[in-house]
C-alpha positions as a printed NumPy array, in Angstrom:
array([[ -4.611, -28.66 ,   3.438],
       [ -5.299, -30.453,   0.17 ],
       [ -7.206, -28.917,  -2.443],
       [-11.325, -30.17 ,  -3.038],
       [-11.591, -31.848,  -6.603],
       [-14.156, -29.082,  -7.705],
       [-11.438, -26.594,  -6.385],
       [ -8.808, -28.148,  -8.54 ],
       [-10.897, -27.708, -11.635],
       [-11.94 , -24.67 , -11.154],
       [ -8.32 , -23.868, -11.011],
       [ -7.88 , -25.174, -14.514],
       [-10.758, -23.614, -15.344],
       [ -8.917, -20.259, -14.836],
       [ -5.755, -21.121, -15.379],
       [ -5.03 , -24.903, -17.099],
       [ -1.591, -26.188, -16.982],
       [  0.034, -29.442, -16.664],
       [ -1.811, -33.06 , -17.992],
       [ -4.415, -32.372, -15.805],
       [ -4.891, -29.151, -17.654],
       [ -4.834, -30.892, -21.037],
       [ -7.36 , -33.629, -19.79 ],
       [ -9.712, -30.535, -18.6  ],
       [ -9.091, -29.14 , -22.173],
       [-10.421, -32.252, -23.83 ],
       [-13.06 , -32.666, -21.636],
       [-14.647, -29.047, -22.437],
       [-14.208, -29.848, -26.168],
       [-16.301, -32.726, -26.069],
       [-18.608, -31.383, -23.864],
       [-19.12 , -28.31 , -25.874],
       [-19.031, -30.255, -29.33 ],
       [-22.922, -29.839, -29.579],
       [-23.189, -26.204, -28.329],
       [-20.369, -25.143, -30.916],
       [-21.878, -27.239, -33.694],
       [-24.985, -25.411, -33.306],
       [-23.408, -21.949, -32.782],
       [-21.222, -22.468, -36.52 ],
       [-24.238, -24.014, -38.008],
       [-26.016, -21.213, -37.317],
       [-23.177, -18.588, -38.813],
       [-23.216, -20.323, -42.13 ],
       [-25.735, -18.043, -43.26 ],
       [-23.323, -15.411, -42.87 ],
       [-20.145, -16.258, -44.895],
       [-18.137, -15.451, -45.516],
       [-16.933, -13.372, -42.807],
       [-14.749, -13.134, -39.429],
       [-15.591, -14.702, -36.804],
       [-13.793, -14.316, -33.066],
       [-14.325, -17.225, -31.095],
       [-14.088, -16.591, -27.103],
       [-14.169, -18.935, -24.268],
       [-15.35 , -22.001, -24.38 ],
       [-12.412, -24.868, -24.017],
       [ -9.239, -25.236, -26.033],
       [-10.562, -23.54 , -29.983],
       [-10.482, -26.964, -31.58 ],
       [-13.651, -26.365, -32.482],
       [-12.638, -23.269, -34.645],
       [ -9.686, -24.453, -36.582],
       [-12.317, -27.583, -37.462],
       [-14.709, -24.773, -38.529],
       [-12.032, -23.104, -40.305],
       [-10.906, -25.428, -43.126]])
């Protein structure tokens, strides 16, 4: 029995691996540009300090945050 397409990313949801693992990874970063845009636009009032980034897709978002 094959695995469902919604099973197989929720699979790499959990667990990514593999290029379709990668292509999952880029699809959460651009689908979560706008929420993590938001979230760091609203921590600039708070620098500097430390922030721990959870969840979320693959943390490109942070390093970009970073610099």
């Amino acid at each position: 029995m094959e695995s469902s397409d919604a099973e197989r990313l929720g699979q790499q949801l959990v667990k990514p691996s593999g290029a379709f693992g990668l292509e999952v990874a880029q699809m959460m970063h651009k689908g979560n540009a706008a929420i993590c845009h938001d979230a760091f636009k609203a921590l600039e009032a708070f620098v500097p300090n430390r922030v721990l980034e959870l969840g979320m897709g693959n943390g490109q978002h942070s390093a970009a945050w970073a610099e």
